[in-house]
N, C-alpha and C positions, 0 to 999 in steps of 0.2 A: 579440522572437524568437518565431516560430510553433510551436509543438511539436505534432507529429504525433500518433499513436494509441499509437505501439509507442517514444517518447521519452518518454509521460505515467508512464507506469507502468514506474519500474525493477526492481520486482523487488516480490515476496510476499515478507512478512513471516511468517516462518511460525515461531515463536515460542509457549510452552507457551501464556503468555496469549492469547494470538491463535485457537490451534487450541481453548482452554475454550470462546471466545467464539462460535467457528463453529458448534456444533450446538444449543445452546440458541437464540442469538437471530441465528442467518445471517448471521452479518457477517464479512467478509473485511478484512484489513488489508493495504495496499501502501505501499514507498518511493516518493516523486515526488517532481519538483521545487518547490524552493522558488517557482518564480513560476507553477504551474499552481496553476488555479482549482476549485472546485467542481463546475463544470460542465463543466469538460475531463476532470475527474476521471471523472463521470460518462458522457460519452459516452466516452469509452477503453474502459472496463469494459464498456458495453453492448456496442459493435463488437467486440473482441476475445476476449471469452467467451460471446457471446450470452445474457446476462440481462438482466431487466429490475432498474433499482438505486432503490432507491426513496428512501435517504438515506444523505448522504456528508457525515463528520465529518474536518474538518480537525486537524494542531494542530501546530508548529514544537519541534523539541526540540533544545535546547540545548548545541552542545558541549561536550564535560567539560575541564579542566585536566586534559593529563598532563606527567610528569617522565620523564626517561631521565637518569638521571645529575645535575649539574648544572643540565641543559639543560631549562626549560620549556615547553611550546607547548598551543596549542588546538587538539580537532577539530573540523571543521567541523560547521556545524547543518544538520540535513537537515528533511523535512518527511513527516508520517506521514496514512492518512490511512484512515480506519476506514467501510467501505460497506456498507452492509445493503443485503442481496437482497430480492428478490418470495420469499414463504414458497412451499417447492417449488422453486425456483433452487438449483442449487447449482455450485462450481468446486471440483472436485479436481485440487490437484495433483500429486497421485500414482497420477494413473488410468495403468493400463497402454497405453500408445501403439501398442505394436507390437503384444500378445498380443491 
């Protein structure tokens, strides 16, 4: 399956740990899919926010056991994946759009 630019990257992780990591050492974290690569990882993020990414840390995490009742099941395992910018790059994504 071919995944696009705007399929790579489901969503910012934006997370207390996540927003420590952004202004000391420029790293942004996103949800993607389990079968995107390194390098898809990387060209998404250059196309769609215009930086340049200089290293992109993968890593699978594990769904947890939950219970409802009785009833037990797993959630699924997604895939995390941690990008460091060019120093001076940055993605806000809480810039104001309109104002």
């Amino acid at each position: 399956m071919k995944l696009d630019h705007f399929s790579i990257l489901i969503r910012p992780l934006l997370t207390e740990k996540s927003t420590t990591m952004k202004d000391p050492a420029n790293k942004v974290v996103f949800e993607v899919p389990l079968d995107a690569n390194k390098i898809q990882i990387r060209q998404a993020v250059e196309k769609l926010y215009s930086v340049k990414v200089t290293d992109v840390n993968t890593n699978v995490v594990r769904g947890k056991w939950k219970r409802r009742g009785k009833r037990i099941g797993k959630l699924g395992n997604w895939k995390r994946a941690v990008v460091t910018l060019r120093a001076g790059d940055v993605i806000d994504f809480f810039a104001d759009e309109g104002a």
